[in-house]
N, C-alpha and C positions, 0 to 999 in steps of 0.2 A: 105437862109443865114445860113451858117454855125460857128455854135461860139460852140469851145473848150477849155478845160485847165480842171485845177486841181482841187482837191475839195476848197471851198470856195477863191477862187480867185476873185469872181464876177462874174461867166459868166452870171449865171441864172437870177440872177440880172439886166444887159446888154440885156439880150435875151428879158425878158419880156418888156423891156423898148422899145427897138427898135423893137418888135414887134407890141406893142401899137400907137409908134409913126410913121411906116409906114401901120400900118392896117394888117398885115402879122396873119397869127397862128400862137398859139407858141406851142412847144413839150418841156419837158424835160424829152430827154430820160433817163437820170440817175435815173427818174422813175420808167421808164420800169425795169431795173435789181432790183431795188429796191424792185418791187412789188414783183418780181419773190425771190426775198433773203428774203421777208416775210413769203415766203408760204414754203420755205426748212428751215425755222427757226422752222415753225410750224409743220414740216415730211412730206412735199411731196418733189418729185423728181425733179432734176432741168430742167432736158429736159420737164418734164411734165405741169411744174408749167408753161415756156414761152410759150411752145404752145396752153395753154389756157388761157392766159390774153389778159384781153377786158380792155378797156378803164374806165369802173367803179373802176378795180383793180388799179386805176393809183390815186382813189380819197381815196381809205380808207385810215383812220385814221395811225397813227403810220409809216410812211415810214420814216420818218426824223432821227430817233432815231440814236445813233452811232452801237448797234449794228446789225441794219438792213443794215448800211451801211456798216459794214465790212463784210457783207453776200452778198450783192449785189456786189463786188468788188470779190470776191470769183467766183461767178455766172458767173460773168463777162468775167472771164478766160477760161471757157468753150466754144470752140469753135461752138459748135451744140449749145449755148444757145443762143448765137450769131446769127449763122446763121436762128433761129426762129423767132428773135426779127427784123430783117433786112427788112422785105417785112411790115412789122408794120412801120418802120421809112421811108424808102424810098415814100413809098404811101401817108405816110402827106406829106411830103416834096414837093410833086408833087400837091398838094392840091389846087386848084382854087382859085388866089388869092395871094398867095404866102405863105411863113412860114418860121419860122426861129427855128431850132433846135440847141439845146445845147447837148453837152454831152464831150464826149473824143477821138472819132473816127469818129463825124461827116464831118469835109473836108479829114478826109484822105480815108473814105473805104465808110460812110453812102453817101454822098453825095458830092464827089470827084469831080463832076461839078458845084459846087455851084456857082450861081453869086459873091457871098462876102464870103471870110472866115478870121474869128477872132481865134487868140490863147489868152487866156485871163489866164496872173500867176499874183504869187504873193509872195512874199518870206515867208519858210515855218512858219516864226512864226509870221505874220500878218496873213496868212490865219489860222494860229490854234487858234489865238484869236478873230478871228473874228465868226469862230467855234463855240468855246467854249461860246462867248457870245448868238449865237444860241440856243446850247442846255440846259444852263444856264437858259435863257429866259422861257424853255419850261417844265423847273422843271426836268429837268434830271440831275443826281448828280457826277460828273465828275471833274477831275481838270484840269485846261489850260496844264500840262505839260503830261499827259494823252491822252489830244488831240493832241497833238506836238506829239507826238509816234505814236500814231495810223494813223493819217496823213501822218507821211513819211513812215509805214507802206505799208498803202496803193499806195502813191505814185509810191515807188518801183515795186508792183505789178502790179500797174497798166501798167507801161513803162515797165517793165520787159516781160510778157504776150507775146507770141508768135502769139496771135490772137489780132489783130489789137490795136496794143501796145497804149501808150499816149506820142504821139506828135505830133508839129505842121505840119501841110500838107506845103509841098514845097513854096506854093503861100500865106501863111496866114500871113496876120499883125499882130504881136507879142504886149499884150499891156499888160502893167505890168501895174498894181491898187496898187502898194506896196503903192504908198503916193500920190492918186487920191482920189478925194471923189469920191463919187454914182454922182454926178451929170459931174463932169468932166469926166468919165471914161466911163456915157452914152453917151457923148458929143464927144471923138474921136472914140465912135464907131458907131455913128450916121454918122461921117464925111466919116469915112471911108466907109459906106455903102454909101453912098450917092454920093461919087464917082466912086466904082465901077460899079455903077448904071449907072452911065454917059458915063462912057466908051463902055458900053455894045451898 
């Protein structure tokens, strides 16, 4: 299962949910660049940093931060960083069992066969409050209008990026969370996997 969109839109949210509720793994690869935008915050190299992260790099502490995430958005744009991280996602994805990865390129380039794919947005200033009340939460000192910058910041670059840009894959159900809760928003993305299921 492939679930994409933008930064706090819900998807990870979604992923984990309907991973749980069909037994699936879950990846969030926006970890993966995350982890790598830690270790070039810290002076290593970005080709070097992806091609040696393991799975424990995926647990340490601090990837949440905002500015690890405008590092890993940076990272991101690096084609070779990419093409390191790709045999890392496509291998869960083929995982015994099944799995459900989140990120921004997973139905269009990571796994372009998926049985299910989700685009999962959210209009920029829900998703920057909903943000902000994240890193809020987590004692990071920031303002809502701060994250609404950097946010479309990043958006830009992300869609912008000539290596496998952020949008929806041709075949993806488009679901806006703008005025869903967490529970409705698990709920037509449960239905919709459950149909593509059917079809198959």
């Amino acid at each position: 299962m492939a679930i994409d969109g933008p930064a706090a839109a819900g998807k990870g949210t979604i992923a984990r949910a309907v991973a749980a509720a069909f037994g699936f793994g879950y990846l969030d690869t926006g970890l993966l660049y995350r982890a790598v935008g830690r270790e070039v915050l810290e002076g290593a190299e970005p080709l070097a940093a992806a091609r040696a992260l393991t799975v424990e790099d995926l647990a340490r502490d601090g990837l949440r931060t905002s500015d690890v995430g405008a590092a890993a958005s940076k990272v991101a744009a690096i084609p070779e960083v990419r093409v390191a991280l790709l045999d890392f996602q496509r291998a869960f994805a083929r995982r015994a069992g099944g799995a459900v990865l989140d990120g921004r390129d997973i139905g269009t380039v990571i796994c372009p066969d998926a049985e299910a794919k989700l685009f999962v947005t959210a209009s920029d200033e829900v998703r920057a409050l909903r943000r902000w009340q994240e890193l809020r939460d987590a004692g990071e000192e920031i303002t809502a209008e701060e994250v609404l910058e950097t946010l479309r910041e990043r958006d830009a670059r992300d869609s912008a990026r000539a290596a496998a840009p952020l949008k929806p894959a041709g075949d993806a159900i488009v679901l806006d969370t703008t005025a869903l809760s967490i529970e409705a928003a698990v709920a037509a993305a449960k239905a919709h996997i459950e149909r593509a299921l059917a079809s198959r």
